[in-house]
C-alpha positions, 0 to 999 in steps of 0.5 A, spaced: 856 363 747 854 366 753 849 372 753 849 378 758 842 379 759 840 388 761 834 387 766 829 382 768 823 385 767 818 381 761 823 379 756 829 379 759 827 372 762 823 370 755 829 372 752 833 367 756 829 362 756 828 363 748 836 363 748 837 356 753 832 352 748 837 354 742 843 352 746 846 359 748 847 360 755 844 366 758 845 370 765 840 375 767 842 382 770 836 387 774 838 393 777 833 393 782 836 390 789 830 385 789 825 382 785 820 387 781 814 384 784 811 390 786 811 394 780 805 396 776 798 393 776 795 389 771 796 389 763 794 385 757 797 380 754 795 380 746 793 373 744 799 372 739 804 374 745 800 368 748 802 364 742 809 366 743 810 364 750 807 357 748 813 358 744 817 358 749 812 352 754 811 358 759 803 359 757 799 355 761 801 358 768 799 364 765 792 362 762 791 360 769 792 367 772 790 372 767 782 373 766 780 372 758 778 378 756 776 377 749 772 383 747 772 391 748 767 396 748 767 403 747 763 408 751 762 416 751 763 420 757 756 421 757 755 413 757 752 413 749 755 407 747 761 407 741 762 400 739 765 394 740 771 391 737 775 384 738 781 384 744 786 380 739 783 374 735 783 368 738 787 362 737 786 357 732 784 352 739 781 358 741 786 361 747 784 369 747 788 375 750 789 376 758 789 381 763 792 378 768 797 382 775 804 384 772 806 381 778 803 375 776 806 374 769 813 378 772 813 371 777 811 366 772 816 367 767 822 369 773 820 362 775 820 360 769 827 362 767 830 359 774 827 353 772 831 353 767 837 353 771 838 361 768 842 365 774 839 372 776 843 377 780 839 383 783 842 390 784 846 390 779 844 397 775 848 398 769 853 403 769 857 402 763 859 396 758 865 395 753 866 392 746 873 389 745 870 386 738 872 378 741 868 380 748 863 384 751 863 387 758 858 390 762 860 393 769 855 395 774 853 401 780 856 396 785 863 395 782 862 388 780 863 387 772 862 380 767 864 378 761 860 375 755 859 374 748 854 379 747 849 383 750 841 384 750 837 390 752 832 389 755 832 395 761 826 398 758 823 405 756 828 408 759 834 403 757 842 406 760 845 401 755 840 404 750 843 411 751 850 408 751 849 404 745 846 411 741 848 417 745 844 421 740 838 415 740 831 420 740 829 420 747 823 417 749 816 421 748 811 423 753 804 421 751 801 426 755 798 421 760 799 418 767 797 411 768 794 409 774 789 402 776 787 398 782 782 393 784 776 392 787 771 387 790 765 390 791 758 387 788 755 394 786 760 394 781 758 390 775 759 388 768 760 382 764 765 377 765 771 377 760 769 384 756 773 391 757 769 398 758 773 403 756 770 411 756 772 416 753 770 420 759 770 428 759 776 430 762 781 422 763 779 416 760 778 410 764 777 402 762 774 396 768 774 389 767 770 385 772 773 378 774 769 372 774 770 372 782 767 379 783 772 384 782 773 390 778 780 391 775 781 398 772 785 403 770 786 410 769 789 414 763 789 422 765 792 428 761 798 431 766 803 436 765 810 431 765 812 432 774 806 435 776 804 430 781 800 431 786 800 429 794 794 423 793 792 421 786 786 419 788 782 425 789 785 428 783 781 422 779 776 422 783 775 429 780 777 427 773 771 422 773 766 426 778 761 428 771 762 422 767 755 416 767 758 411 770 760 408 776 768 410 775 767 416 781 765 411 785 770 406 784 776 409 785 774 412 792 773 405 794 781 403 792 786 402 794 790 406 787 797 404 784 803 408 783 802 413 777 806 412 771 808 417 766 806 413 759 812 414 753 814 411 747 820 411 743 820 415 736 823 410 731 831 409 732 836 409 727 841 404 731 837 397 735 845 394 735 852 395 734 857 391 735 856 385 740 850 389 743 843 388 741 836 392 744 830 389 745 823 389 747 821 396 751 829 399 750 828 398 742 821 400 741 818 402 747 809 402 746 804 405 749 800 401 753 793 403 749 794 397 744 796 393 749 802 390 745 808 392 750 809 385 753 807 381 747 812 384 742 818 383 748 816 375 748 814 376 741 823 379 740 825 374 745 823 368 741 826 371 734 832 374 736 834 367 740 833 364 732 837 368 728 842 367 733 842 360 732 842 361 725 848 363 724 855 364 728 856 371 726 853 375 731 852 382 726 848 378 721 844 375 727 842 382 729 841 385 722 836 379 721 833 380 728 832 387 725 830 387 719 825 381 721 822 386 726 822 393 725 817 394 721 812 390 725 813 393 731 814 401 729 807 400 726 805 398 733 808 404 736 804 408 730 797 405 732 798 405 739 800 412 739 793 414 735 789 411 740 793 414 745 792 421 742 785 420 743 784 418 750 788 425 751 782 430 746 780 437 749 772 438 748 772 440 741 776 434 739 772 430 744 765 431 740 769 430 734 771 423 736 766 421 738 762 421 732 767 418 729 769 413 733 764 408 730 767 408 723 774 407 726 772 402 730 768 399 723 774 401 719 781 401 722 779 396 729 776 390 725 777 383 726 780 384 719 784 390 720 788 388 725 789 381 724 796 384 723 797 385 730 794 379 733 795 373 728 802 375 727 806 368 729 813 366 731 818 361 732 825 358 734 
C-alpha cells in the first residue's frame, strides 16, 4: 500500500512515520515551494501528545527543545490572582507538557520523516484528486499528479482536500480573536520557570513563560472583526494591554511581533472520509489553540489511524475504525477549547462575571481530576 500524504505540517510527518513502522509507504506532498519553518511562533505540546510521539520514538529531540511548562496561573487584568491549574498531567516517569518553537518541532518531526527515508516534495498545492475505486490520484497546481492507494489529509484548518471530499462540510468558524506572540530577553521581565501566566486582561488576553535562559515567550489573543488588520500590530497591542497590572505593555513594545493569525475551529463534520480519502488532524477537527491540544491530537491520529490501517486490508473499515475511535475524543476537545476560548473574548459585563467565577471553574471543570480525559489519554501502534 502506498499512501499520499496532504500537507507536511505536524501530522503529515507523524503520520508517515507512524505508517512506515506499520509497513505502509508513504510520500509527503506540501503546498508551500519550501519548508514551512518560518510559520507561527510557539505552542504547547500536551503531555499525552508527548506519549504519542514517543510512540513513534521522535520525543527526545523534542524534550530537549521545548521548555517544561507544568503549571498555568490565571490572573485578572486588574493583577488579582484567579488560580492555578495543571498544564497536562505528568507522565508516569514524570515527562510534562512543553512549549517549544513551532519551528523547532516543525523541524524535528520533518527530519525525523527523512530519516526514515519519507520522500517530501515541496510546491505541490493540491488542486484536485480522483478516486477510480482501485486508486487515488491527487493532481497539483504545477500540473504534476501521483497515484497511490490512498489519500490522508492532513492540509490544515483550511484543508482544499476537506472542501473537495465534502463541498457542503461546515466551514471553518471564527473565534473572534487574532493570534500573536514573540520573544524577548530582557531581565526586567521575570517569572518562574516553567509556569504560564495567563491574564484575562481588560480588553485581550495575554500568556508569557520565562525560559530558564531568561527569555520571555508570550503571545497574545485580541478580539478583532475577521480582516481587520491594521498596518503595524504592535501598537495596537500595546494599546489593548496599556491599563492592565502587569508588564505585558512593556513587553510587547520591546519585541520583535509574530505574524498575526485569525483563530478558527471546525463545527462537527458529517464526512471525515469517503472512499479512499481519510482527513485528519486540523483538516478533520480543527481546535483552537486554547486547550493547547491541536499538535497533540494530529500526532495522537497519526499513530491510531496507521493501526487500524494495518489491522485490516479493507481500507473503508480501517477509516470507519479510525473515526469511531477518535471522533468523540477529539470534538470534546473542540468544545472545551471553545469555552476557554469564548472567555478570552468576554466584554465588560461578561469580564466581572467571569472573573468571579473563575476560581470555581477552575476547582471544578480544570482539575488534575476533570481533565484527565485529555492529558492520560494514551495511543498505540
Amino acid at each position: 500500500m502506498k499512501a499520499l500524504i496532504i500537507g507536511c505540517g505536524i501530522g503529515g510527518p507523524a503520520t508517515a512515520m507512524a505508517l512506515r513502522k506499520t509497513g505502509i509507504d508513504a510520500e509527503i506532498f506540501e503546498a508551500y515551494p519550501d519548508t514551512a519553518e518560518s510559520v507561527g511562533s510557539f505552542l504547547n505540546v500536551a503531555s499525552n501528545g508527548l506519549d504519542a510521539l514517543r510512540v513513534l520514538g521522535a520525543h527526545r529531540r523534542v524534550l530537549s527543545a521545548g521548555i517544561p511548562t507544568p503549571r498555568m496561573v490565571m490572573w485578572s487584568g486588574t493583577g488579582k490572582r484567579l488560580g492555578e491549574v495543571a498544564n497536562g498531567l505528568a507522565l508516569d516517569d514524570g515527562t510534562v507538557s512543553h512549549t517549544i518553537l513551532r519551528a523547532d518541532l516543525y523541524r524535528i518531526v520533518r527530519d525525523e520523516a527523512l530519516s526514515h527515508g519519507i520522500k517530501i516534495s515541496y510546491g505541490k498545492r493540491l488542486v484536485s484528486f480522483d478516486d477510480t475505486g482501485d486508486q487515488v490520484t491527487a493532481r497539483f497546481e504545477d500540473g504534476t499528479q501521483e497515484t497511490g492507494d490512498i489519500l490522508i489529509a492532513a492540509d490544515g484548518v483550511h484543508s482544499r482536500t476537506r472542501a473537495q471530499l465534502d463541498p457542503s462540510a461546515p466551514k471553518p468558524r471564527y473565534s473572534g480573536l487574532y493570534s500573536l506572540g514573540g520573544l524577548v530577553h530582557d531581565p526586567k521581565f521575570t517569572g518562574e520557570p516553567g509556569v504560564y501566566n495567563m491574564v484575562f486582561g481588560k480588553r485581550a488576553f495575554f500568556g508569557y513563560t520565562v525560559a530558564a535562559s531568561g527569555e520571555t515567550w508570550w503571545f497574545a489573543n485580541l478580539p478583532r472583526e475577521l480582516g481587520d488588520v491594521p498596518a503595524d500590530w504592535k501598537p495596537v497591542l500595546v494599546e489593548a494591554f496599556r491599563d492592565d497590572a502587569n508588564f505585558s505593555a512593556e513587553v510587547i513594545e520591546r519585541s520583535e511581533v509574530a505574524s498575526a493569525l485569525p483563530i478558527h475551529d471546525l463545527p462537527p463534520l458529517p464526512t471525515w472520509h469517503k472512499g479512499r480519502v481519510v482527513l485528519t488532524g486540523d483538516a478533520a477537527h480543527a481546535t483552537s489553540p486554547s486547550a493547547g491540544q491541536g499538535a497533540s491530537l494530529a500526532i495522537e491520529d497519526a499513530v491510531v489511524l496507521a493501526r487500524c490501517l494495518r489491522a485490516t486490508k479493507d481500507h473503508r473499515a480501517a477509516f470507519e475504525r479510525f473515526e469511531n475511535e477518535r471522533r468523540g475524543r477529539v470534538e470534546k476537545v473542540v468544545a472545551y477549547s471553545r469555552t476557554i476560548s469564548n472567555n478570552k473574548a468576554a466584554g465588560p459585563v461578561a469580564r466581572v462575571f467571569r472573573d468571579l467565577m473563575m476560581p470555581l471553574f477552575l476547582k471544578k471543570l480544570a482539575s488534575q481530576e476533570s481533565l484527565s480525559w485529555m492529558y492520560r489519554h494514551q495511543v498505540s501502534l
